[in-house]
C-alpha positions as CSV (number, residue, x, y, z in Angstrom):
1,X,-3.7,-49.3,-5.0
2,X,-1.6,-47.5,-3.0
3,X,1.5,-45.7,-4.7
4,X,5.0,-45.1,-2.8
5,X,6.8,-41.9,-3.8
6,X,9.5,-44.7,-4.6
7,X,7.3,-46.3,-6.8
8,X,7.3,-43.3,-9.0
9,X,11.3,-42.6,-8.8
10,X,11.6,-46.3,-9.9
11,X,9.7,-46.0,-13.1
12,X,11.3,-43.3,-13.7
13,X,14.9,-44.4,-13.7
14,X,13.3,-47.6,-15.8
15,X,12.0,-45.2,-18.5
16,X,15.6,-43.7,-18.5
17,X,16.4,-47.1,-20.4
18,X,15.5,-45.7,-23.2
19,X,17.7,-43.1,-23.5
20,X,20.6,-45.6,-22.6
21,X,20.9,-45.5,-18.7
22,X,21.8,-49.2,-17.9
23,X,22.8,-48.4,-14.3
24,X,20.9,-49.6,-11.2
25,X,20.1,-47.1,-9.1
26,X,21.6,-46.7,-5.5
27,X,20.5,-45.0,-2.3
28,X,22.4,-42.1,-3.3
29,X,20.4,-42.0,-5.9
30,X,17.5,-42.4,-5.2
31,X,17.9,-39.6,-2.6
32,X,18.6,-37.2,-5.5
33,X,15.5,-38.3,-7.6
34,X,13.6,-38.0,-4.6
35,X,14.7,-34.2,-4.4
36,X,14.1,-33.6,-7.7
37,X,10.2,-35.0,-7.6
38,X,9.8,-32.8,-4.9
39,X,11.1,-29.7,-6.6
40,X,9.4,-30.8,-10.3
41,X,5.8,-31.2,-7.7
42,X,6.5,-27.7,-6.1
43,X,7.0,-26.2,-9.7
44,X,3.8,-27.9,-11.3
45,X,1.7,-26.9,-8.6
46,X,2.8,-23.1,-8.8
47,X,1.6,-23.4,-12.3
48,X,-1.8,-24.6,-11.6
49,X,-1.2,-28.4,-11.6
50,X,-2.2,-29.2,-8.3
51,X,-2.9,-33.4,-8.8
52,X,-2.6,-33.6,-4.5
53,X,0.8,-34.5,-4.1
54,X,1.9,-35.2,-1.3
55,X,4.6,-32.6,0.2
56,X,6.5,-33.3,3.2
57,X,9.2,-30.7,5.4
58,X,11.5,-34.3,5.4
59,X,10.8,-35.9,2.3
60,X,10.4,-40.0,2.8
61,X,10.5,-41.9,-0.4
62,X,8.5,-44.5,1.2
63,X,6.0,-41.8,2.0
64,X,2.5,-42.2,0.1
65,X,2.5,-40.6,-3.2
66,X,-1.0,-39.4,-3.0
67,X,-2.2,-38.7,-6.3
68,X,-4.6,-40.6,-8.7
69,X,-3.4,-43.3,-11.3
70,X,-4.0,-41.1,-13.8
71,X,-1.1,-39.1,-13.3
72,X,1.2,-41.4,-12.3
73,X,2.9,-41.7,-16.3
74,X,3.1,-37.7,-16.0
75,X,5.5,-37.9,-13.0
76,X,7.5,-40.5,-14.3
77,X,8.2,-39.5,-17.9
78,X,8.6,-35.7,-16.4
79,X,10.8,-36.9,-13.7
80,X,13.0,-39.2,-16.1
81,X,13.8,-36.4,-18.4
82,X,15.5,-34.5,-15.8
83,X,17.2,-36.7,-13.9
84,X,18.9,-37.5,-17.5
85,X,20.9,-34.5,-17.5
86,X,22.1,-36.0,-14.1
87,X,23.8,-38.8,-15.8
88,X,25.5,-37.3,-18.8
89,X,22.5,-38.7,-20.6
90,X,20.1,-36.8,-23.4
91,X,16.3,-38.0,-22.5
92,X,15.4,-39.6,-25.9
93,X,12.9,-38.2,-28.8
94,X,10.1,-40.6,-27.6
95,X,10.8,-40.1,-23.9
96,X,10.7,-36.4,-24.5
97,X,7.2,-37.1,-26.4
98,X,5.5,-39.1,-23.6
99,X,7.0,-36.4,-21.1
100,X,5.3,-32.9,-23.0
101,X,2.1,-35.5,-24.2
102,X,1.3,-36.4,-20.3
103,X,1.7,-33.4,-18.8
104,X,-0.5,-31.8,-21.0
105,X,-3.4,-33.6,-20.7
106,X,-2.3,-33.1,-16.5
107,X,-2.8,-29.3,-17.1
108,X,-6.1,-29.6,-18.9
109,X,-7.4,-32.4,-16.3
110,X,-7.0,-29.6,-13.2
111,X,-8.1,-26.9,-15.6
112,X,-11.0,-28.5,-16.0
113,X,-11.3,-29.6,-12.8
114,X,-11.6,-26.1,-11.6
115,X,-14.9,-25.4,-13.6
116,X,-17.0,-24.3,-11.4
117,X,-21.5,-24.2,-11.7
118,X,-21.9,-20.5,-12.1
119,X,-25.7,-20.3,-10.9
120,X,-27.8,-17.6,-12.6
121,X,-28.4,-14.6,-10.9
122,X,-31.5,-14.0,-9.0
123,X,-32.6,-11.0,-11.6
124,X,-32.1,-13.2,-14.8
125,X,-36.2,-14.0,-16.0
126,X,-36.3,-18.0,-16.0
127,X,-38.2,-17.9,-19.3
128,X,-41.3,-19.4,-20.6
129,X,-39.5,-23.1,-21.5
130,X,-37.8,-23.4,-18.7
131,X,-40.9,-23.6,-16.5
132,X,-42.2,-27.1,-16.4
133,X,-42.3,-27.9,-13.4
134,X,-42.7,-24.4,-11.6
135,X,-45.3,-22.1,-13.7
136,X,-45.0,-19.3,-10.7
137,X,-41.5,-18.6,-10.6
138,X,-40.3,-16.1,-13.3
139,X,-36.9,-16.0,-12.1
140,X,-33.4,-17.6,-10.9
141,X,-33.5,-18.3,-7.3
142,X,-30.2,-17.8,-5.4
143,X,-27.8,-19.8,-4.8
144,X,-27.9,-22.3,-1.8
145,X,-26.2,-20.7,1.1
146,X,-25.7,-21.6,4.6
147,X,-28.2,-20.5,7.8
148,X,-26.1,-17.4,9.0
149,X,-23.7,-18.5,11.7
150,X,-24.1,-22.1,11.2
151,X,-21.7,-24.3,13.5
152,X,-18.5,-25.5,12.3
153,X,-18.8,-23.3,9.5
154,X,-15.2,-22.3,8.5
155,X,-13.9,-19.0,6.2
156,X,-11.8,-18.5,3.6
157,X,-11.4,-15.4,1.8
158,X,-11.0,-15.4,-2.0
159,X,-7.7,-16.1,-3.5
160,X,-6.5,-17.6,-0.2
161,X,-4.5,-20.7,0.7
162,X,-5.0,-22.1,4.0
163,X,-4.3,-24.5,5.9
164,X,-6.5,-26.3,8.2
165,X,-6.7,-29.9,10.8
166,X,-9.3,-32.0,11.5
167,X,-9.2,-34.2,14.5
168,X,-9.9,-38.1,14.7
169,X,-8.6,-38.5,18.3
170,X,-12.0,-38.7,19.4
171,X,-13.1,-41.5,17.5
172,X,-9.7,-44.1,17.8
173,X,-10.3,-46.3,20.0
174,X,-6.7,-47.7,22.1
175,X,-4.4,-48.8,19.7
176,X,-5.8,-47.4,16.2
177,X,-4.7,-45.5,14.0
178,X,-5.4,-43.7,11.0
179,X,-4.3,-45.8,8.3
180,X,-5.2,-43.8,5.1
181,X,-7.4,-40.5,4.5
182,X,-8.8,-39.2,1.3
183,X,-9.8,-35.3,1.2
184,X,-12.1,-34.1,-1.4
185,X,-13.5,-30.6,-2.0
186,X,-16.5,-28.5,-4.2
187,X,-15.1,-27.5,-7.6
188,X,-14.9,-24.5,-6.9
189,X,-12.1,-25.1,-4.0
190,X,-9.0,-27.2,-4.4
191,X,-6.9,-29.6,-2.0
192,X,-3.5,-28.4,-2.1
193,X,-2.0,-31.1,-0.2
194,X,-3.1,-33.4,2.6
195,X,-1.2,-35.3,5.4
196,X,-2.0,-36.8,8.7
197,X,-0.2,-37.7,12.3
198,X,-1.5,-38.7,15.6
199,X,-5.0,-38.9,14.8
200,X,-5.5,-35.0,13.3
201,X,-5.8,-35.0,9.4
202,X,-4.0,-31.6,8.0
203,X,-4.6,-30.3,4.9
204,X,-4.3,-27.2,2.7
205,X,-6.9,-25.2,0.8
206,X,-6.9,-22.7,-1.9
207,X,-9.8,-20.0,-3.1
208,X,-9.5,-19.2,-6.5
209,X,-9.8,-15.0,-6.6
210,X,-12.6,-15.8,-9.0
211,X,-14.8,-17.9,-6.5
212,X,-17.9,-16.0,-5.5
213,X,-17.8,-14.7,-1.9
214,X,-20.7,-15.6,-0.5
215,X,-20.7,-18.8,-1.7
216,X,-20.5,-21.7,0.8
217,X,-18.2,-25.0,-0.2
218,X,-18.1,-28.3,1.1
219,X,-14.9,-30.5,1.7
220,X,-15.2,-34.2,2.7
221,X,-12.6,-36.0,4.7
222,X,-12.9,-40.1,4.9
223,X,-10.7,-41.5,6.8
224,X,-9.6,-45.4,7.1
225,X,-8.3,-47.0,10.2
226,X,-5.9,-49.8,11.2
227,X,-9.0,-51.4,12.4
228,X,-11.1,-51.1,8.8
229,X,-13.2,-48.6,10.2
230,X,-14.0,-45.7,8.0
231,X,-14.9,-42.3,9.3
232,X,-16.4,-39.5,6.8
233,X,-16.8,-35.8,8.2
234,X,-18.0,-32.9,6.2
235,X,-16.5,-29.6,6.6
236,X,-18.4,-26.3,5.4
237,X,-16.8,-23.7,4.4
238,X,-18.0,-19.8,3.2
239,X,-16.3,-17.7,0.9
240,X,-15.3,-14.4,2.6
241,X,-14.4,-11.6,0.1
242,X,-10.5,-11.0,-0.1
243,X,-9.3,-7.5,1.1
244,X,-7.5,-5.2,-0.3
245,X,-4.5,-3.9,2.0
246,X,-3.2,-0.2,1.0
247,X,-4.6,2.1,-1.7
């Protein structure tokens, strides 16, 4: 089920009942809840708690929300206690609770979410029990990497945010068009935000400084069309290592 960024201002002002906010909101507004979600998204992602939101230069409350059910509650109760303050209102004891209880288990969700495999390096000995199926090989093999120069292999350096299009111009036929996308990505990257006009998907990436250069990461774009068609294109990616500008 799809999610309007309106959907999410809505519950909010309903959760404001409970501190005692009886009005109905107006398009006034709901234009200044809708620059307030926007800031609130901006400021959770700069802390880590990136959940895909969908940012936009013009903000359009009828714009897709973009993030998973499971954080839909977080946005609300979060964006109900500050638009409180707005209306000479206190956000309530239990409002408050649901506000610091959601966006907790938010943070630990993306935390956890950017766990990464760490593979074994190639000098550590396998060991005697870990040899069932492979008596010969007394130690770690590398980590899968891609054939040097492969095509359509793209770079990102460590501790890098990019961003990046993919285009499905190609593959609409006359009067279709992208209806919905979904972009997902290897642990070890995440999806900043995503977005897509004319038939090119846009999205932005970021390398955590930790990520292993070297490494090669996947992301998977799947796209829907006006026409039920679904389109699904892997991306591969290598980790360059970041550089060091000055002394």
């Amino acid at each position: 089920m799809n999610q309007l960024k309106v959907d999410r201002i809505t519950a909010a002002y309903s959760k404001l009942r409970i501190s005692g906010l009886t009005v109905i909101p107006n398009p006034s507004d709901l234009e200044l809840a809708l620059g307030e979600l926007e800031n609130m998204m901006a400021e959770f992602a700069s802390r880590g708690i990136e959940i895909g939101y969908n940012f936009e230069e013009t903000p359009d409350p009828n714009s897709d929300l973009n993030v998973t059910q499971e954080f839909w509650n977080m946005i609300s109760t979060n964006l109900a206690t500050r638009l409180a303050a707005d209306f000479g209102k206190d956000a309530s004891a239990l409002l408050m609770a649901q506000a610091v209880q959601s966006l907790s288990q938010a943070s630990g969700v993306c935390a956890r979410n950017r766990i990464r495999q760490v593979a074994y390096p190639s000098r550590q000995p396998v060991g005697s029990g870990n040899r069932l199926c492979a008596r010969w090989q007394r130690f770690y093999s590398d980590m899968p990497r891609l054939p040097p120069n492969a095509p359509g292999t793209l770079y990102i350096m460590q501790g890098e945010t990019n961003d990046y299009e993919e285009s499905f111009a190609a593959y609409l036929s006359t009067d279709e068009y992208i209806e919905t996308i979904e972009v997902k990505c290897d642990s070890g990257l995440m999806v900043v935000s995503s977005s897509f006009l004319d038939g090119v998907v846009k999205y932005r990436l970021n390398a955590p400084i930790e990520l292993t250069a070297g490494a090669w990461q996947q992301v998977k774009i799947m796209v829907t069309t006006t026409e039920s068609r679904v389109d699904i294109r892997i991306i591969n990616f290598e980790v360059a290592p970041s550089v060091a500008v000055g002394n």
